[in-house]
Residue frames as a rotation matrix with the C-alpha (Angstrom) as fourth column:
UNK 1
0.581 0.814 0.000 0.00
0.814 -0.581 0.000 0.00
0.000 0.000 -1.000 0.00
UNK 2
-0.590 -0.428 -0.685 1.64
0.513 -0.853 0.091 3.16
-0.624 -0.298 0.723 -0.82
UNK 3
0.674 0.723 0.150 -0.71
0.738 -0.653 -0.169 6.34
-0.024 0.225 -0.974 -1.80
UNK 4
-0.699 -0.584 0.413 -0.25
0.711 -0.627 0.319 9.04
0.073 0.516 0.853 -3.49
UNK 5
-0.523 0.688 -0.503 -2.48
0.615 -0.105 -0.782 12.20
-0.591 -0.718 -0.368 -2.39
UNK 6
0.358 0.829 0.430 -2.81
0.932 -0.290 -0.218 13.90
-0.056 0.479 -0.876 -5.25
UNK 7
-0.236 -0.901 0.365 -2.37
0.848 -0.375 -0.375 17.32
0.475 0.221 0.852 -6.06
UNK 8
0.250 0.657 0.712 -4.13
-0.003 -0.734 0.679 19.00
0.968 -0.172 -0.181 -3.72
UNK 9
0.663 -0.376 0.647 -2.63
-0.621 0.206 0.756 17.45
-0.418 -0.903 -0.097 -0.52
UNK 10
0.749 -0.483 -0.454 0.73
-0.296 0.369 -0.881 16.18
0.593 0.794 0.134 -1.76
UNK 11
-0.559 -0.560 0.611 2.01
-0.780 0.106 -0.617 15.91
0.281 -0.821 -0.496 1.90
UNK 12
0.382 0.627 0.679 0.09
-0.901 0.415 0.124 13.02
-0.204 -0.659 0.724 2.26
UNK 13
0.105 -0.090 -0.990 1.25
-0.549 0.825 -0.133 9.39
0.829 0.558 0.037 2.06
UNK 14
0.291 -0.139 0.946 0.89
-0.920 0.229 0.317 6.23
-0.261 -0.963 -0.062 3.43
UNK 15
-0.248 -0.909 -0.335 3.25
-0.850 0.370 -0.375 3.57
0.465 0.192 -0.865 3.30
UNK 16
0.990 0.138 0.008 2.14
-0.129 0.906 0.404 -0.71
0.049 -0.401 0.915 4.66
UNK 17
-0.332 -0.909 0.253 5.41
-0.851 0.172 -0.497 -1.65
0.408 -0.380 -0.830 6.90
UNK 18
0.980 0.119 0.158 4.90
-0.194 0.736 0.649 -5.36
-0.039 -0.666 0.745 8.35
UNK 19
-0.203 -0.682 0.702 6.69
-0.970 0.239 -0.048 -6.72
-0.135 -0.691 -0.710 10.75
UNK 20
0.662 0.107 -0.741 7.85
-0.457 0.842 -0.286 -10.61
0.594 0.528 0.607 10.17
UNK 21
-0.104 -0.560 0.822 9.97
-0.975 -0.107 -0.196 -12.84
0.197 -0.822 -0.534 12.35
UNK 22
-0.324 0.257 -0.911 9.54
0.548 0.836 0.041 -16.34
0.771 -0.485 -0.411 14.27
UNK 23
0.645 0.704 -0.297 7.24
0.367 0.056 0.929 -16.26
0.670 -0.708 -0.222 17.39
UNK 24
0.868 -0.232 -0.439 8.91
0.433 -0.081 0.898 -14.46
-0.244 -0.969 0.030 20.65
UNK 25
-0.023 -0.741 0.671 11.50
0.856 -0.361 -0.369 -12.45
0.516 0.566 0.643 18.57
UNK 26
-0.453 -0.079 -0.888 10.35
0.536 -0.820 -0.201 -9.14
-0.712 -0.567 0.414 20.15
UNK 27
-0.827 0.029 0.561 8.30
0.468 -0.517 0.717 -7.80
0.310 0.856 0.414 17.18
UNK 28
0.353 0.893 -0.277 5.18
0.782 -0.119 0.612 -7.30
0.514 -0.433 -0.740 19.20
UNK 29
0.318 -0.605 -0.730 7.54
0.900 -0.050 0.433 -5.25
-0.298 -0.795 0.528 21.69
UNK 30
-0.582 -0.780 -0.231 9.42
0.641 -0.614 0.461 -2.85
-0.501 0.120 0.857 18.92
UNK 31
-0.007 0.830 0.558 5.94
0.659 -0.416 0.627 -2.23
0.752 0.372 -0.544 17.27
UNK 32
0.584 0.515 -0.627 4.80
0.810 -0.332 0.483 -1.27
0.040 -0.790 -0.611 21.24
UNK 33
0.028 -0.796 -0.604 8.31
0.801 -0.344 0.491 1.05
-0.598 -0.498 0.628 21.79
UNK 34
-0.927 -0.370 -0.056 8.59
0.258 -0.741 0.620 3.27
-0.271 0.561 0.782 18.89
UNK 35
-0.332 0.807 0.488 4.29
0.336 -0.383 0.861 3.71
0.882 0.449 -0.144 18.58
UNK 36
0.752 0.579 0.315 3.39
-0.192 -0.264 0.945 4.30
0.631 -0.771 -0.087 21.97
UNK 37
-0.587 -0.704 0.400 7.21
-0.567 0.005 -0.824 4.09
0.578 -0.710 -0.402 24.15
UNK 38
0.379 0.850 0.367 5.72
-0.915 0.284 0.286 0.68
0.139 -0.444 0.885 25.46
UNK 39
-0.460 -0.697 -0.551 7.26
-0.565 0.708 -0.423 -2.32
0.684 0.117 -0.720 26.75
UNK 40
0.491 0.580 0.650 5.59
-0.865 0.416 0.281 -5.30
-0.107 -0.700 0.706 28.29
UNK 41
-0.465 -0.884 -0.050 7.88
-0.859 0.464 -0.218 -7.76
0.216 -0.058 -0.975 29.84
UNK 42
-0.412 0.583 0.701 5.11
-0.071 0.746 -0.662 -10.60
-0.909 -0.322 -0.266 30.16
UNK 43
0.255 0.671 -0.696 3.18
-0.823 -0.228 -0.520 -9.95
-0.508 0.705 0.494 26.65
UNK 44
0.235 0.175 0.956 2.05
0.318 0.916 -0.246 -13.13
-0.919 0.361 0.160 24.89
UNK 45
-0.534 0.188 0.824 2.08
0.654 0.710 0.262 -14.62
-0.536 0.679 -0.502 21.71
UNK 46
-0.610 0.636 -0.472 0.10
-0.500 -0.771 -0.393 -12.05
-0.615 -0.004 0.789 19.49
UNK 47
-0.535 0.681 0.500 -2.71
0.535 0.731 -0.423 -13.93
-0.654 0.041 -0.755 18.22
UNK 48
0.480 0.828 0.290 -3.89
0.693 -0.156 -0.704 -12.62
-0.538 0.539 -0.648 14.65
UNK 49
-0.169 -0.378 0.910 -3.11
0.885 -0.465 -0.029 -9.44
0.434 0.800 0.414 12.92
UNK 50
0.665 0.287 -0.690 -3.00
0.608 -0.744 0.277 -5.62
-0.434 -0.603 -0.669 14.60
UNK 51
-0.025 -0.510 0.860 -1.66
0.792 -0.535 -0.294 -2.51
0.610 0.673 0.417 12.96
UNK 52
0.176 -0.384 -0.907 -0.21
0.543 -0.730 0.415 0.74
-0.821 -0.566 0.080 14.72
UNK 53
0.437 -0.126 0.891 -0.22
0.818 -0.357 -0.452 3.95
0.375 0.926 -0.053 12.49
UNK 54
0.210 -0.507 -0.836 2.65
0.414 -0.728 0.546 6.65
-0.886 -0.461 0.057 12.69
UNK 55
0.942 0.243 0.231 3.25
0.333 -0.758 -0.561 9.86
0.038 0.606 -0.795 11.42
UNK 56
0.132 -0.963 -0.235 6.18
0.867 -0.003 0.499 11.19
-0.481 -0.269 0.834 10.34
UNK 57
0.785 0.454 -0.422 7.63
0.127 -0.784 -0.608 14.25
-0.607 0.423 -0.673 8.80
UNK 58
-0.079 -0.985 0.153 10.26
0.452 0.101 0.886 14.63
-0.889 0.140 0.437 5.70
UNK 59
-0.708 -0.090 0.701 10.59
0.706 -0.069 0.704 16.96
-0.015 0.994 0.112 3.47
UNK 60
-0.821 0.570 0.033 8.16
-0.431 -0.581 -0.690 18.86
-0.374 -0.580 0.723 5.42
UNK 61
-0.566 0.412 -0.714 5.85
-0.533 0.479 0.698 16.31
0.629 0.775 -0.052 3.87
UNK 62
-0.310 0.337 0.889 3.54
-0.901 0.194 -0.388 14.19
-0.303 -0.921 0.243 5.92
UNK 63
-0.244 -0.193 -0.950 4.20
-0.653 0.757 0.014 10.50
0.717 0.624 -0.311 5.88
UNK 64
0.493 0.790 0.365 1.64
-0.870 0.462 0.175 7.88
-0.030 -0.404 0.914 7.56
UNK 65
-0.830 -0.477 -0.290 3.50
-0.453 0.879 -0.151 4.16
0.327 0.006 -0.945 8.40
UNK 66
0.574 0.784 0.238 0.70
-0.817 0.529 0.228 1.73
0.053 -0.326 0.944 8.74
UNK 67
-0.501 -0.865 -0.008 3.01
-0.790 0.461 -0.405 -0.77
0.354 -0.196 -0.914 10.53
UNK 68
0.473 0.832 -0.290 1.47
-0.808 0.541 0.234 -4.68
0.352 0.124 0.928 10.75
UNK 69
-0.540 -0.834 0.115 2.10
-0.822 0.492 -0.288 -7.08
0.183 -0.250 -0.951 12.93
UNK 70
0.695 0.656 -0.294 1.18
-0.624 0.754 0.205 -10.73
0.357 0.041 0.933 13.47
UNK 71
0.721 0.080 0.688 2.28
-0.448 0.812 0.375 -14.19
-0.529 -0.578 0.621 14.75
UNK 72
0.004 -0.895 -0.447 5.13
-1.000 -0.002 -0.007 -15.71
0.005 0.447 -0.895 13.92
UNK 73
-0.454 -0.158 0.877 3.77
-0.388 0.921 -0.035 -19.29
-0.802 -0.356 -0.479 14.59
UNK 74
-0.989 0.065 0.135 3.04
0.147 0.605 0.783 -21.86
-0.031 0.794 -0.608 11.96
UNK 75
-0.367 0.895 -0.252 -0.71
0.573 0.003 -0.820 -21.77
-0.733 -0.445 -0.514 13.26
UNK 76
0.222 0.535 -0.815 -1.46
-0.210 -0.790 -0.576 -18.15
-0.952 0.299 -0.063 11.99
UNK 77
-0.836 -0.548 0.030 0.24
0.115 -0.122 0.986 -18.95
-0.537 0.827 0.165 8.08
UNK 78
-0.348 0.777 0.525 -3.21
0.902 0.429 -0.037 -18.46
-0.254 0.461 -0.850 6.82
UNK 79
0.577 0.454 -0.679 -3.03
0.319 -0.891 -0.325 -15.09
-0.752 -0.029 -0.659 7.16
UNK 80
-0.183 -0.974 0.136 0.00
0.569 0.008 0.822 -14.83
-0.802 0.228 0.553 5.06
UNK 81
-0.413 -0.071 0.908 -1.12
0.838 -0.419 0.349 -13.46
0.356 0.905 0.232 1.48
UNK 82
0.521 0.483 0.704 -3.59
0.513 -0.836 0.195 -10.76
0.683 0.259 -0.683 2.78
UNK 83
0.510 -0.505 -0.696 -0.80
0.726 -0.182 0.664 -10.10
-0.462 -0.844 0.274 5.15
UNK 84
-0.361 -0.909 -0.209 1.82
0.416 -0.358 0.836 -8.98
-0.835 0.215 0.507 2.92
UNK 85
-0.091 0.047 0.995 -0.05
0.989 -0.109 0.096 -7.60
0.112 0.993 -0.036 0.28
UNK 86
0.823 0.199 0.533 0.23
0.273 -0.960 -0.064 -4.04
0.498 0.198 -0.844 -0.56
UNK 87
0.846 -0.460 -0.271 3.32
0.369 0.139 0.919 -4.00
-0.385 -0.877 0.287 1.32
UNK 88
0.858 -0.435 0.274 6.24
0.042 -0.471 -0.881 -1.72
0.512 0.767 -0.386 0.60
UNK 89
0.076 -0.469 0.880 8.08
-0.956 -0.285 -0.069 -2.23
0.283 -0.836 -0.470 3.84
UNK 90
0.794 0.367 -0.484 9.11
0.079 0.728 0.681 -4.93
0.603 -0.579 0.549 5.95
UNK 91
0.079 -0.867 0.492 11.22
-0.939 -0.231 -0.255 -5.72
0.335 -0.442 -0.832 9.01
UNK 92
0.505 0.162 -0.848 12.31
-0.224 0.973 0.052 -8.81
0.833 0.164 0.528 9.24
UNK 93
0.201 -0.512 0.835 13.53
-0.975 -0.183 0.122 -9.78
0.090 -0.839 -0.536 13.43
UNK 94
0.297 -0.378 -0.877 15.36
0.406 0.881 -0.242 -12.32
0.864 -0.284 0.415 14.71
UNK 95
0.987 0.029 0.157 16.38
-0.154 -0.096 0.984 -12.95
0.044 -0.995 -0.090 18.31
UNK 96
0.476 -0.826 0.301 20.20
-0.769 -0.557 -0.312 -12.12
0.426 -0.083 -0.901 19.17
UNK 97
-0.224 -0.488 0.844 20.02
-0.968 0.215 -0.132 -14.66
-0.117 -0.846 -0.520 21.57
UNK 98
0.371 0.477 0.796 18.22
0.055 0.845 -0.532 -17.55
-0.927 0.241 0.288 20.05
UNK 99
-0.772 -0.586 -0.244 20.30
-0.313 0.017 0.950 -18.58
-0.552 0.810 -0.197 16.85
UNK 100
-0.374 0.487 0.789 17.47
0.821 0.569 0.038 -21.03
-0.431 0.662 -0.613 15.15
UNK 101
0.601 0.764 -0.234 15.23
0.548 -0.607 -0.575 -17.30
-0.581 0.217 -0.784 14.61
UNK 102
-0.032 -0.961 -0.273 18.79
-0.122 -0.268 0.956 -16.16
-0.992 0.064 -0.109 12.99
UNK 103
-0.723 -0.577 0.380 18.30
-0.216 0.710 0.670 -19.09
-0.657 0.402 -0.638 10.47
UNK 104
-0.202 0.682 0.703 15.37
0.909 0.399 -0.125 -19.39
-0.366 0.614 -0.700 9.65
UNK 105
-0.290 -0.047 -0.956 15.60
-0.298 -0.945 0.136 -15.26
-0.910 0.324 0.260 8.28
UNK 106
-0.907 -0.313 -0.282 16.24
-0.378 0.311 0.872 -16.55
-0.186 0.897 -0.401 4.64
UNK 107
-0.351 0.903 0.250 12.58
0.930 0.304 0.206 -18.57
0.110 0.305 -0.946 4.91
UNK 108
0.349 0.875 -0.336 11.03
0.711 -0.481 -0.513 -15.36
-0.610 -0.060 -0.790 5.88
UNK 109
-0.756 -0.509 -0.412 13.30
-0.434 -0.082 0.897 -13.39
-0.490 0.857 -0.159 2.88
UNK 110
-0.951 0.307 0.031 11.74
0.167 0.427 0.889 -16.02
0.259 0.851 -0.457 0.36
UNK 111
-0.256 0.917 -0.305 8.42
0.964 0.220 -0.149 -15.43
-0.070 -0.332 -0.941 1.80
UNK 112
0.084 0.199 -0.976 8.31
0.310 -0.937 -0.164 -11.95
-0.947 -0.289 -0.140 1.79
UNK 113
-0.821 -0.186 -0.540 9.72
-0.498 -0.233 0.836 -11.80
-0.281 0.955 0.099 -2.14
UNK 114
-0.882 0.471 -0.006 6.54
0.370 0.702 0.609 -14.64
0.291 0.535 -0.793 -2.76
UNK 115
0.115 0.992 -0.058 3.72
0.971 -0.100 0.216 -12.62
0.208 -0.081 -0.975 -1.46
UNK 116
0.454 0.161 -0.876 5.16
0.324 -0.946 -0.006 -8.86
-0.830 -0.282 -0.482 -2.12
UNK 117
0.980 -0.167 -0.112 6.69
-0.169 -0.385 -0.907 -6.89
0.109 0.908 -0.405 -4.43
UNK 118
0.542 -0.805 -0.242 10.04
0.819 0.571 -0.062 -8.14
0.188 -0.164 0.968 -5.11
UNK 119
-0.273 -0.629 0.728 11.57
0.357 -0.769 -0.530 -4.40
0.893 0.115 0.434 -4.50
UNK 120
0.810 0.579 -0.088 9.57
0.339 -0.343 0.876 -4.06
0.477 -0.740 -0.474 -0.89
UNK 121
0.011 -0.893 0.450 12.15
-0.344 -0.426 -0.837 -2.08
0.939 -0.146 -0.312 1.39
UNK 122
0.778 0.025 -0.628 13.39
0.266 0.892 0.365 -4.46
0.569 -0.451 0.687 3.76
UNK 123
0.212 -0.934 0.288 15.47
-0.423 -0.353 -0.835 -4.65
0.881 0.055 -0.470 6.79
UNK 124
0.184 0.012 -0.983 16.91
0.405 0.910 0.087 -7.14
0.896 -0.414 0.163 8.94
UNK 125
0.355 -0.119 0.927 16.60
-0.787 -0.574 0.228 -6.29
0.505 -0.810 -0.298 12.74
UNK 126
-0.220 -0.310 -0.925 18.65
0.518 0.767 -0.380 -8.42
0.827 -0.562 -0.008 15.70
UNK 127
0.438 0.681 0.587 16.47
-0.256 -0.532 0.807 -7.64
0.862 -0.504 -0.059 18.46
UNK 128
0.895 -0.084 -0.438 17.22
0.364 0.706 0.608 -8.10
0.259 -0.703 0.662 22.02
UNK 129
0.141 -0.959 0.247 20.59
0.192 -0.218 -0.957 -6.75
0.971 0.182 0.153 22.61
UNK 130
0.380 0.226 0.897 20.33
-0.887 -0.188 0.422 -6.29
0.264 -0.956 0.129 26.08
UNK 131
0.866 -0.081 0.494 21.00
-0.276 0.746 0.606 -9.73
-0.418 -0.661 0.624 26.75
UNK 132
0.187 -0.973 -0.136 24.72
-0.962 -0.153 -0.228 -9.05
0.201 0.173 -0.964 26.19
UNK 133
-0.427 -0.383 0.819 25.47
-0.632 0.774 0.033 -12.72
-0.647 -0.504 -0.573 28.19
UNK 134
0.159 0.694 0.702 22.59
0.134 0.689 -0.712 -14.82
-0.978 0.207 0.016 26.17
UNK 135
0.637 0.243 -0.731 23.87
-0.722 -0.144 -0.677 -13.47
-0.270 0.959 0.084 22.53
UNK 136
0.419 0.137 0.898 24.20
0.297 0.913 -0.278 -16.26
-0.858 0.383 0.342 20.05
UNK 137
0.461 -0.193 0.866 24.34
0.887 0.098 -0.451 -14.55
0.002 0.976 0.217 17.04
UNK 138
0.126 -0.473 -0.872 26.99
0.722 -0.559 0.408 -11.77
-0.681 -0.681 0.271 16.33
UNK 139
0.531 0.206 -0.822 26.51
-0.408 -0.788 -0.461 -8.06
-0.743 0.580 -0.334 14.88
UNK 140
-0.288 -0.291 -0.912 28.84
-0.837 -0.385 0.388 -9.51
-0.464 0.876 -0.132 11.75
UNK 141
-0.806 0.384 0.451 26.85
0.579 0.673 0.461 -12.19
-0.127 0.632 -0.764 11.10
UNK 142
0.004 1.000 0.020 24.14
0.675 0.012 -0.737 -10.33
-0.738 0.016 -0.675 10.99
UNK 143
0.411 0.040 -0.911 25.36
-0.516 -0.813 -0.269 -7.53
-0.751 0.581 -0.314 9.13
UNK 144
-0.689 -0.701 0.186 26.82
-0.388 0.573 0.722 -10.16
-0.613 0.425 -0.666 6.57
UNK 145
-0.591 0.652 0.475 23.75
0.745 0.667 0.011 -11.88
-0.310 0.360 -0.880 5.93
UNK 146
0.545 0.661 -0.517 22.25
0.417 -0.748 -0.516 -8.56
-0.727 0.066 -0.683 5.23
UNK 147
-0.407 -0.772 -0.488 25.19
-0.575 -0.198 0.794 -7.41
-0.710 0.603 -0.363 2.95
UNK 148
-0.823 -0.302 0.481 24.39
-0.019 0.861 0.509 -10.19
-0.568 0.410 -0.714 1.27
UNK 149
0.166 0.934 0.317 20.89
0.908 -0.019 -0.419 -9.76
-0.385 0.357 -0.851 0.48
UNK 150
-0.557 0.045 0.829 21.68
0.740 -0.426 0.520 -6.60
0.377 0.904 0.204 -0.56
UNK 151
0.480 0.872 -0.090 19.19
0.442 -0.152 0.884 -5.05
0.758 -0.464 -0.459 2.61
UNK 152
0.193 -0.334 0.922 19.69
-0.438 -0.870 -0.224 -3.03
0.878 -0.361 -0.314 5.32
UNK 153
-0.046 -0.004 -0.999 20.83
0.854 0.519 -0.042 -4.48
0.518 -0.855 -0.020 9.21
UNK 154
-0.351 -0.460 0.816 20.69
-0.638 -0.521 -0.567 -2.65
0.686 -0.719 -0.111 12.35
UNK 155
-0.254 0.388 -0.886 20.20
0.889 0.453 -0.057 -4.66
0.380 -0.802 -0.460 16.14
UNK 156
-0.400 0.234 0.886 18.48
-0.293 -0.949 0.118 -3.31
0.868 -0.212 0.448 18.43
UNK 157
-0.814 -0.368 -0.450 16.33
0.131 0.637 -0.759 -3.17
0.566 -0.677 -0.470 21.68
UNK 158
-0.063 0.808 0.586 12.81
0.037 -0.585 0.810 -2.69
0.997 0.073 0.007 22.30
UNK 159
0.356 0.118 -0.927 13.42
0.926 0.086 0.367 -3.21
0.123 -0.989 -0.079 26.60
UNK 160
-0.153 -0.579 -0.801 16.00
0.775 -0.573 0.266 -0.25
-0.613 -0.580 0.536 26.56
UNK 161
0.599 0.792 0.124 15.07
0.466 -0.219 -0.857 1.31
-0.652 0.571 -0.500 23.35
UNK 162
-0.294 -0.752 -0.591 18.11
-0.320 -0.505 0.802 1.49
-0.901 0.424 -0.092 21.38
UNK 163
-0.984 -0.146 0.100 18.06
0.100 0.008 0.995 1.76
-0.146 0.989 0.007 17.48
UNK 164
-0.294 0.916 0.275 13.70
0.615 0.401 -0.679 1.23
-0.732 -0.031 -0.681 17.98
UNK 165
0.434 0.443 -0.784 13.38
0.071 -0.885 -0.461 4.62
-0.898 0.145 -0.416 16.22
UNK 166
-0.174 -0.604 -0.778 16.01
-0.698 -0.482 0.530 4.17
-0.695 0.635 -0.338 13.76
UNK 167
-0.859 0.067 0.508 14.89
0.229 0.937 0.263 0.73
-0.458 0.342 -0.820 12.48
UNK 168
0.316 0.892 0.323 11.51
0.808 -0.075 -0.585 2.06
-0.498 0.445 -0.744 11.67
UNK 169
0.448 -0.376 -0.811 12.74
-0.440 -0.883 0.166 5.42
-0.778 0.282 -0.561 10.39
UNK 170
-0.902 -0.410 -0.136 15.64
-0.276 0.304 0.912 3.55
-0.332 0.860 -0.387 7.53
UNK 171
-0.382 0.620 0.685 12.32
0.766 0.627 -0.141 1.88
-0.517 0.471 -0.715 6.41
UNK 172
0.437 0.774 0.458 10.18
0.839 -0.169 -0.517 5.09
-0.323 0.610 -0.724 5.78
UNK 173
0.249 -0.529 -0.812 12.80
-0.599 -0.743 0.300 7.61
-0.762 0.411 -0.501 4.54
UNK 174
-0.833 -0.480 0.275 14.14
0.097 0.363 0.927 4.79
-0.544 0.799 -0.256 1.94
UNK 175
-0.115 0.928 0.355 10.40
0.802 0.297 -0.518 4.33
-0.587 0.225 -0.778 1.06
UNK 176
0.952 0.303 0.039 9.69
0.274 -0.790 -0.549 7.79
-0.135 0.533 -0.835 0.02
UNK 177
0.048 -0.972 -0.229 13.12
-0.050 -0.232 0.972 8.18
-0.998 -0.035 -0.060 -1.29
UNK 178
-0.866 -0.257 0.429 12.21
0.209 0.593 0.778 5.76
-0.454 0.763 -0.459 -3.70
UNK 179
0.414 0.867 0.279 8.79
0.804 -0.204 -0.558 7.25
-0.427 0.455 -0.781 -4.14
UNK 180
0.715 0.138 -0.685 10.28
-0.060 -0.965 -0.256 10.91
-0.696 0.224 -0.682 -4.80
UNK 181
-0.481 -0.874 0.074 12.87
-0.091 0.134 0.987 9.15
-0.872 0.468 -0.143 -7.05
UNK 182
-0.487 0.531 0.693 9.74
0.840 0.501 0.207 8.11
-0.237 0.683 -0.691 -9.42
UNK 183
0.348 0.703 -0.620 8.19
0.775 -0.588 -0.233 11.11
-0.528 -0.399 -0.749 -8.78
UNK 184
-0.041 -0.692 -0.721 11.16
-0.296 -0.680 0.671 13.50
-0.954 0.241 -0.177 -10.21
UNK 185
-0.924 -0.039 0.381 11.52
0.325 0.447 0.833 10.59
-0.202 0.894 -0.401 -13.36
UNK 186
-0.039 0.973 0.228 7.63
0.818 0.162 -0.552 11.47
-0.574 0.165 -0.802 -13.81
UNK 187
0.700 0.452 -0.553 7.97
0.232 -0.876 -0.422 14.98
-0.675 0.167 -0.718 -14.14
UNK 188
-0.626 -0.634 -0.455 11.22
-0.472 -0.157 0.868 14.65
-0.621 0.757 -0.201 -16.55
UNK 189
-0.698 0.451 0.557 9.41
0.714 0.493 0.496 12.24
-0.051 0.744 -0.666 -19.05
UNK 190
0.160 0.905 -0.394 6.90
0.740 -0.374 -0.559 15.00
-0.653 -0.202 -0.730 -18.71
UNK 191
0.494 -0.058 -0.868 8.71
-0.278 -0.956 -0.095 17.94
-0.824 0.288 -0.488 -19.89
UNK 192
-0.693 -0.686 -0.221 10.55
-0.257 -0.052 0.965 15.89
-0.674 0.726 -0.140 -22.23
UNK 193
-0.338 0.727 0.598 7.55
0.785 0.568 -0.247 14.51
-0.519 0.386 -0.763 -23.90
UNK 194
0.449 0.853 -0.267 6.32
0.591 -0.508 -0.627 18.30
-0.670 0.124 -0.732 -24.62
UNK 195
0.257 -0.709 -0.657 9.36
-0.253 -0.705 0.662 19.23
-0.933 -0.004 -0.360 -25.62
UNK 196
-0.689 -0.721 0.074 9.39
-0.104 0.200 0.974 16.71
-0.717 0.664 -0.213 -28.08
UNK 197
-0.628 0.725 0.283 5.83
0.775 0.616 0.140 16.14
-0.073 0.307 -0.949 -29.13
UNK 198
-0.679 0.598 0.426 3.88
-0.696 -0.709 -0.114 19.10
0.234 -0.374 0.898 -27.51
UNK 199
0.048 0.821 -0.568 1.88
0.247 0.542 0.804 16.27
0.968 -0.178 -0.177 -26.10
UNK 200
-0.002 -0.165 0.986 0.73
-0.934 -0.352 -0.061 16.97
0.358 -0.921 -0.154 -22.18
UNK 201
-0.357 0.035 -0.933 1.75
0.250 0.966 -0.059 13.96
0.900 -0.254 -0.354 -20.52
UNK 202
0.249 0.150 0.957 -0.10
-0.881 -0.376 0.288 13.36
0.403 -0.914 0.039 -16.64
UNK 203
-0.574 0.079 0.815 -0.42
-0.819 -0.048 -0.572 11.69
-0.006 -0.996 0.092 -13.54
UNK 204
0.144 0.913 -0.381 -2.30
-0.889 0.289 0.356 8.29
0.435 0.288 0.853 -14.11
UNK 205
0.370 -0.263 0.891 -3.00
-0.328 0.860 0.390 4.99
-0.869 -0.437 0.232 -12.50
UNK 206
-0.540 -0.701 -0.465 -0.30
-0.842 0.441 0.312 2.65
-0.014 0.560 -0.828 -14.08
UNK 207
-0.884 0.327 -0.334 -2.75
0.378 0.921 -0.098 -0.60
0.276 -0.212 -0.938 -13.02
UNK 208
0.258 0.933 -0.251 -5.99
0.158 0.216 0.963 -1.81
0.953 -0.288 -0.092 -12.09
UNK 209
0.286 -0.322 0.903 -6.45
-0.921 -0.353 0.166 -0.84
0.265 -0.879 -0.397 -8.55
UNK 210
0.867 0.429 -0.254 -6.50
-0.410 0.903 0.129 -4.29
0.285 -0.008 0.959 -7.95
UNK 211
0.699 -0.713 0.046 -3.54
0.598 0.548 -0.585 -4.97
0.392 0.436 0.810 -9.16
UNK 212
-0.181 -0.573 0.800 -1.54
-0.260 -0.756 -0.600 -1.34
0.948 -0.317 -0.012 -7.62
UNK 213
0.556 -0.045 0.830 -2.81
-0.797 -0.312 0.517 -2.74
0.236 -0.949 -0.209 -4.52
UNK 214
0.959 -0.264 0.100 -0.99
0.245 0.954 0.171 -6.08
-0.141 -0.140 0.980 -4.77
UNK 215
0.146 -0.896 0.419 2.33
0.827 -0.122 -0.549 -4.09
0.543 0.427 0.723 -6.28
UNK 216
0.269 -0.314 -0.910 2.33
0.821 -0.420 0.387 -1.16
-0.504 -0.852 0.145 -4.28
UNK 217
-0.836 -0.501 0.224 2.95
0.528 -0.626 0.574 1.19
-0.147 0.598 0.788 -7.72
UNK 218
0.087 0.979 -0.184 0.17
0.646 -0.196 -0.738 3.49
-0.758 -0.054 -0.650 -8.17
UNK 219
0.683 0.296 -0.668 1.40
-0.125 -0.854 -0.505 6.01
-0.720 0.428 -0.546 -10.56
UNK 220
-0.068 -0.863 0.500 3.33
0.757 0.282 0.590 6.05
-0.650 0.418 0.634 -13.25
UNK 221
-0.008 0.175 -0.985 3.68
-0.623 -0.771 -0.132 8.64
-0.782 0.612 0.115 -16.51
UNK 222
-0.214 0.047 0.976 2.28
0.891 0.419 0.175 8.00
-0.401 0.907 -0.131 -20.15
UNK 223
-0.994 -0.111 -0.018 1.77
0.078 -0.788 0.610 10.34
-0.082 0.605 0.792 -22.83
């Protein structure tokens, strides 16, 4: 889901960020810290699907994260397609301290390219850091395996709240990076088009909504 507002309110946009993981990673947690500076050191299992919407501001622009979270147990996979659709975001967590949630990254990777757009802006999070004694997996493997993909890494901590802000933040500044990167290419193909044609090129859907909501591209330029 990423909107475009139009030219009347062009500071709007909102952006689908979901949060992905194995069960007991801390994703429930970093959702709770950086929407509402919340930590709950007992908090189950989250059971379904819940979304948390933040506002941000760049560019003096005004940019909405509709951030989704859900289970990480086999159980819930049924939710999986209407999960990730419309998705332009994702963070993908693993526990620090629990290698297997390390490993099994790469399944949720291939899962995330099979029921999103293969360009969603992605970034691996090693959660937990606090438990300095109990870590398993270390900042250069993680940043390695992220190298690798090609994706952003950062660890973090949703008990003490280090990086909580920046982890969501790299997500929606790359987002609308990459929106205002299309956005600029629109308005060149624009002026070159008149320049060469005198045709007026606009602003149109590029897809069926249908279909812009499954890809996340609403707009595109034609002549």
């Amino acid at each position: 889901m990423m909107s475009y507002a139009g030219e009347e309110q062009t500071e709007d946009y909102l952006f689908k960020i979901v949060l992905i993981g194995d069960s007991a990673v801390g994703k429930s947690n970093l959702l709770a810290r950086y929407a509402r500076n919340e930590f709950y050191p007992n908090s189950k299992s989250t059971i379904g699907v819940e979304f948390q919407t933040q506002t941000m501001q760049i560019d003096g622009k005004e940019i909405k994260a509709q951030i989704w979270d859900t289970a990480g147990q086999e159980r819930f996979r049924a939710v999986t397609s209407a999960y990730y659709r419309g998705a332009v975001g994702a963070l993908v967590v693993y526990d620090i301290s629990r290698r297997q949630t390390f490993d099994n990254i790469s399944r949720w990777l291939d899962e995330l390219h099979t029921h999103s757009d293969m360009n969603v802006v992605t970034v691996i999070v090693g959660n937990k850091t606090d438990l300095l004694d109990a870590r398993e997996v270390s900042t250069e493997e993680g940043a390695a395996l992220a190298e690798a993909q090609n994706i952003y890494f950062v660890e973090t901590s949703a008990l003490d709240s280090t990086n909580v802000q920046l982890a969501f933040q790299t997500v929606v500044k790359e987002i609308y990076n990459i929106l205002s990167r299309k956005v600029l290419s629109c308005q060149e193909q624009k002026l070159e088009s008149k320049i060469s044609n005198g045709k007026t090129v606009v602003l149109q859907e590029a897809e069926s909504e249908s279909t812009a909501k499954q890809t996340g591209k609403l707009w595109c330029c034609s002549g």
